[in-house]
N, C-alpha and C positions, 0 to 999 in steps of 0.2 A: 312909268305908271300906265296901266291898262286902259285907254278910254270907256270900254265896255264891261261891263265887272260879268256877266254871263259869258262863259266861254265853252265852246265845244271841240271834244278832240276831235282830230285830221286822223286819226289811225280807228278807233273802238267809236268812235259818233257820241260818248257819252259824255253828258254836261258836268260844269260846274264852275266854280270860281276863284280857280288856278288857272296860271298861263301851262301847268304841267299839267298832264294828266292824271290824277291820284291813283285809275287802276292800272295805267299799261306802261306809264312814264312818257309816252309821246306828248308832241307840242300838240297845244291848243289854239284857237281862235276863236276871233269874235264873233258867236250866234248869231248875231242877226246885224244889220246895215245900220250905221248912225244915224239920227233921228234928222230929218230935215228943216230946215229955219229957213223960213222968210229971212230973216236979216245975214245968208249965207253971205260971207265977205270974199269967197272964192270961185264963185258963179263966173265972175265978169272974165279970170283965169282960165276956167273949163270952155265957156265958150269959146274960146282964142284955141286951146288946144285944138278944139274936135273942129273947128273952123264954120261954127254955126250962123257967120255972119256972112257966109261966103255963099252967093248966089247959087250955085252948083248943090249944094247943101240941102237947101230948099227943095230944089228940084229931083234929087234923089229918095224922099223921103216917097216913101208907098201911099196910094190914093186910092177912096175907094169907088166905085160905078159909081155912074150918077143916079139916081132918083126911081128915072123911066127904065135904066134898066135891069136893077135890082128890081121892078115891079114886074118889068115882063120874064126875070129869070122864076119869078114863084110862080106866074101864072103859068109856064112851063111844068113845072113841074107836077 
């Protein structure tokens, strides 16, 4: 059974609520991303995948200016 009952084909882009496509007979899929729940039981799972608890992690993610110098890049401008 389909968890998402909107489905859109991978071939023609057109919707509906077949895993087939009614006009072209290609597969479909799920329009849009599963709806998110606080009470996900698979979080603690993902995390361990992507290794979000892994110092390195942290430190890779992108940061932005500080304060003073997004001030003085406007007054630049």
């Amino acid at each position: 059974m389909v968890r998402q009952r909107m489905q859109q084909c991978l071939s023609c882009g057109k919707f509906s609520l077949k895993i087939e496509c009614p006009s072209c007979g290609e597969r479909a899929q799920a329009a849009a991303p599963l709806k998110w729940s606080p009470e996900d039981h698979r979080a603690g799972l993902r995390r361990k995948m992507k290794q979000v608890e892994v110092k390195q992690w942290a430190e890779s993610l992108p940061t932005l200016p500080s304060l003073e110098t997004m001030q003085n890049m406007e007054e630049e401008e």
